[in-house]
C-alpha positions in Angstrom: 36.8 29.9 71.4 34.8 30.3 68.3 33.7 27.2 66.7 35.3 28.2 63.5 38.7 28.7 65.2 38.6 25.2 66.5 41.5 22.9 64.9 39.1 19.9 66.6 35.7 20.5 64.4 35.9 19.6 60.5 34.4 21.9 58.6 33.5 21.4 55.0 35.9 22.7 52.1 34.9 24.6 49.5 35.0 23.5 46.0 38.3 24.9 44.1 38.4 26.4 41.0 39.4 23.4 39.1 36.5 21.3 40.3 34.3 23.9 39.7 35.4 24.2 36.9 35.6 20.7 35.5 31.6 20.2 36.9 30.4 23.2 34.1 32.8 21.5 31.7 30.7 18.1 32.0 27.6 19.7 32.4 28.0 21.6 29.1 29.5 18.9 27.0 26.7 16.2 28.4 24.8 16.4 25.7 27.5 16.6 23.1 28.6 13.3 24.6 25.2 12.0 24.6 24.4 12.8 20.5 28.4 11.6 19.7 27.1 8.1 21.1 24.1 8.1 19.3 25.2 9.0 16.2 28.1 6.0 16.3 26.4 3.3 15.4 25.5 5.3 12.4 28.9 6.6 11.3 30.5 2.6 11.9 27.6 1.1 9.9 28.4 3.3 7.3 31.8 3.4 7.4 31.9 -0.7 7.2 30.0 -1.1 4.5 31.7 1.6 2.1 35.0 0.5 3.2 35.4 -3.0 4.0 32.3 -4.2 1.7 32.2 -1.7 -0.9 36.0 -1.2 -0.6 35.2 2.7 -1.9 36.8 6.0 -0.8 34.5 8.0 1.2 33.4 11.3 -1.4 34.0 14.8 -0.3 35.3 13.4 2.9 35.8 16.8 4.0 32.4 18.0 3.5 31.1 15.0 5.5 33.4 15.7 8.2 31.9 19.3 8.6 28.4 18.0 8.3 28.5 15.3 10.7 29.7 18.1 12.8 26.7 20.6 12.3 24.7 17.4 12.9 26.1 16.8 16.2 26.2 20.1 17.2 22.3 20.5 15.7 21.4 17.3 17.5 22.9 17.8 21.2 21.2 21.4 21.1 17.8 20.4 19.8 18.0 18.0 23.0 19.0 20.3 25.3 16.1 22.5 24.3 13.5 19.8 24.7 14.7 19.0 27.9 14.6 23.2 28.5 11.7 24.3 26.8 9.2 22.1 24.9 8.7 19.4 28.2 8.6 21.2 31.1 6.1 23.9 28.9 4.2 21.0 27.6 3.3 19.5 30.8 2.4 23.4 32.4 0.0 23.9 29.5 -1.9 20.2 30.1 -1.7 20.7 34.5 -2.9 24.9 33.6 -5.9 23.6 31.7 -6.7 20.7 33.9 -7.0 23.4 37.1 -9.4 25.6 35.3 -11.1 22.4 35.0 -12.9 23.6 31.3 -13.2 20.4 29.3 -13.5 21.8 26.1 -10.6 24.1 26.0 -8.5 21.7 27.0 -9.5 19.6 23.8 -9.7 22.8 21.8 -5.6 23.1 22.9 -4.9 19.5 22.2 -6.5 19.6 18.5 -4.7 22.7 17.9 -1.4 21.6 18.9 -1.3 18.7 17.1 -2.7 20.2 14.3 -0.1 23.2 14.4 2.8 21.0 15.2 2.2 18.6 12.3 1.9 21.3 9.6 5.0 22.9 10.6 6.6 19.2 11.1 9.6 19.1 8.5 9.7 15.6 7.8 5.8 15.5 6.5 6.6 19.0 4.4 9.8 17.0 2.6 7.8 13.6 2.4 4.6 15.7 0.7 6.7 17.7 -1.7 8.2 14.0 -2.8 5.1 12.2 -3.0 3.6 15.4 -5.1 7.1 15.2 -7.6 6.1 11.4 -8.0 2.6 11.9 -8.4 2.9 14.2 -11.1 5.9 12.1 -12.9 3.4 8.8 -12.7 0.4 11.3 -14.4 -1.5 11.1 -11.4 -1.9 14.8 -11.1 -0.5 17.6 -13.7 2.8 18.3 -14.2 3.0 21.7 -13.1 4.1 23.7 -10.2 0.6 24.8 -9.2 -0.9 21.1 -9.2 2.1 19.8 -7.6 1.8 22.4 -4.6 -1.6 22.0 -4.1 -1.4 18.2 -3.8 1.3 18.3 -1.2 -0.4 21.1 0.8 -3.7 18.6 0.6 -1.6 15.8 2.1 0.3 18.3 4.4 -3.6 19.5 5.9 -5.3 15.9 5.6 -2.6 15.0 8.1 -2.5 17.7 10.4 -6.2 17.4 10.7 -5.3 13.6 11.6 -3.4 13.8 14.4 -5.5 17.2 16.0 -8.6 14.9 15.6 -5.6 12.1 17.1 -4.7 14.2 20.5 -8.8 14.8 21.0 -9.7 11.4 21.1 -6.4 10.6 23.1 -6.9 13.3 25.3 -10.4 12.0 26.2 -8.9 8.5 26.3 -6.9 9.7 29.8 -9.6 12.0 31.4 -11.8 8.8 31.4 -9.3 6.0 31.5 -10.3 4.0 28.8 -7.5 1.0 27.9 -5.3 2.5 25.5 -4.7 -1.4 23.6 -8.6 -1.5 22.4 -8.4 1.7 20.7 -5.4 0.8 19.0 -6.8 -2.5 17.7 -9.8 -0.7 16.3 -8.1 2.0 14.9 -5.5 -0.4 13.0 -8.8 -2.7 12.1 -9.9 0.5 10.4 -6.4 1.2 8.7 -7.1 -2.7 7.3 -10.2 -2.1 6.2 -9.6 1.5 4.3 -6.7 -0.1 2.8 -8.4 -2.7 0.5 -10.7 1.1 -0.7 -8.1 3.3 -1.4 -6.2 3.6 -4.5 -2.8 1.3 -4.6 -1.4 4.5 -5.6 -2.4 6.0 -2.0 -1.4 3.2 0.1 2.3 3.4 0.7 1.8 7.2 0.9 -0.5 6.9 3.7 1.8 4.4 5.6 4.6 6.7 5.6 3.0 9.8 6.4 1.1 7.8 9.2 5.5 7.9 10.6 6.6 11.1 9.6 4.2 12.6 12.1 6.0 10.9 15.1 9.3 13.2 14.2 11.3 16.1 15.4 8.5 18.6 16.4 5.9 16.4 17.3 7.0 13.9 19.7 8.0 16.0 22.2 4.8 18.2 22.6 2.4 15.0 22.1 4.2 13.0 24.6 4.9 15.9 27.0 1.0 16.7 26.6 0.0 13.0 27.6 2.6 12.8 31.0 1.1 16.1 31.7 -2.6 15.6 31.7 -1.5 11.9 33.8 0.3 13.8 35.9 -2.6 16.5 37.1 -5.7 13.9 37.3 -6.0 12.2 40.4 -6.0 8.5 39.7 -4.3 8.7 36.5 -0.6 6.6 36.5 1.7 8.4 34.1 3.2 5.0 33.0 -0.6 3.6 32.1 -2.5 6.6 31.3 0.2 9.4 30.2 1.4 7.5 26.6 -0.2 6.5 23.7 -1.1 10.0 22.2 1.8 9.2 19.8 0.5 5.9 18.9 -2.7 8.0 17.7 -0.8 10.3 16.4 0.8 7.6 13.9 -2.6 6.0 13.5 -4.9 8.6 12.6 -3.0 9.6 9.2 -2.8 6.7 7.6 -6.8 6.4 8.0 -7.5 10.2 6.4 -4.4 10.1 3.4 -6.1 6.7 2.4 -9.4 8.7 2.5 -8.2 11.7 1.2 -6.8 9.3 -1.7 -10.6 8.2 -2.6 -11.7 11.5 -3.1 -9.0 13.7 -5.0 
C-alpha cells in the first residue's frame, strides 16, 4: 500500500484559504500597525492638552483626520522601504567595496553619500530656508530673494560637506578600530571651543543643523553603511565597531556652520 494511502501515517495539512489568507493580511498591515503605535503617544499628548488643559475644540478636525491619515500611510511605507531597499543596499555597497579591497574608493563612496544624502535631506532644506527668512528679518543679510537663497544654499553645502568629511573619518574609525568614545570627546571639545568664536547669531543655528542631519534620508544610509563595513572586516563586532557614523554625522556640522558663521 502506498504510504499516502495509509489511514496509520499523519501527513501534514495544507494551509486553507483562510489562513493563507489572514497570514498576507498581517503581513501587509504590520507596518500599519507598527506606525499607528508610534504615532499614539503623539495624537493622546495632543489631544490632552487641547482638550482637558486647553479645554479647546480641535480646528479643522476633518482636515486633521485626513492628515494624520496620509501620515500614517506615509510613515508605515517609508519603513517598509527602508527595511526593502535603503538597508539591505547600504550594507551590499560597504561588503562590494570592502572585497575589491580599494581603500580609497571606499572613502571616496562614503564622503559622497553623506554628502549627497544631506543636501537632498528635507529637514536641513526647511531649517536653512528658516534660518535665511530670520537672518534677513534680523538685518544680518539683505532682504531680498537672491541673498536669502544664497545664504541657505551656503548652510545647506557647509553641512553636507560636514557629514561627507563625517562618514570619512568614521569610515576610517572602523577599518582601524579606533574607540569610537575618544573621538567623540574631541570632537565635542572642538564644538566647545568654536562656540565661544562664532557669532551668537550662529550658534543656535549650528546646534540645530548639527540634528537635522540625523533625519529621514540620512539615518538609514549612514547607519546601514557602518553595520556594513563591521559586518565584512574580519575582527570588526557590529555592535562595537558598526555605529557611531551618526554620532559624526551630528557632530561635524555644528563645527563647520559655526565656522562658516566667522567667515560670511
Amino acid at each position: 500500500m502506498h504510504p499516502a494511502d495509509n489511514p496509520l501515517v499523519s501527513h501534514p495539512q495544507k494551509p486553507g484559504l483562510i489562513r493563507v489568507l489572514w497570514a498576507i493580511w498581517r503581513r501587509a498591515t504590520r507596518p500599519l500597525v507598527e506606525s499607528g503605535l508610534a504615532l499614539l503617544p503623539i495624537v493622546v499628548v495632543i489631544g490632552f492638552f487641547q482638550l482637558l488643559v486647553l479645554r479647546q475644540p480641535i480646528p479643522n478636525i476633518g482636515q486633521m483626520l485626513w492628515g494624520s491619515l496620509f501620515v500614517l500611510l506615509g510613515l508605515a511605507l517609508f519603513v517598509r522601504g527602508l527595511e526593502m531597499a535603503l538597508f539591505p543596499i547600504g550594507e551590499d555597497m560597504a561588503y562590494n567595496f570592502v572585497r575589491k579591497g580599494n581603500l580609497w574608493r571606499l572613502l571616496i563612496f562614503a564622503f559622497t553619500l553623506g554628502f549627497g544624502i544631506t543636501f537632498a535631506e528635507p529637514a536641513l532644506i526647511v531649517i536653512a530656508q528658516e534660518a535665511a527668512r530670520i537672518a534677513a528679518s534680523g538685518q544680518v543679510i539683505e532682504e531680498t530673494a537672491a541673498a536669502r537663497d544664497s545664504y541657505a544654499n551656503g548652510l545647506r553645502l557647509t553641512v553636507a560637506l560636514a557629514v561627507g568629511i563625517a562618514l570619512v573619518v568614521g569610515v576610517f574609525r572602523i577599518l582601524k578600530g579606533w574607540p569610537v568614545q575618544y573621538l567623540i570627546m574631541g570632537g565635542y571639545l572642538g564644538v566647545v571651543v568654536m562656540t565661544f568664536f562664532a557669532p551668537p547669531e550662529i550658534i543656535g543655528i549650528a546646534y540645530d543643523l548639527g540634528g537635522v542631519t540625523t533625519s529621514t534620508v540620512t539615518v538609514p544610509l549612514v547607519a546601514a553603511l557602518g553595520i556594513g563595513l563591521a559586518h565584512s572586516i574580519r575582527g570588526r563586532d557590529p555592535m562595537i565597531d558598526g555605529f557611531g557614523l551618526i554620532a559624526f554625522a551630528a557632530l561635524t556640522p555644528m563645527i563647520f556652520v559655526m565656522a562658516y558663521g566667522m567667515l560670511i
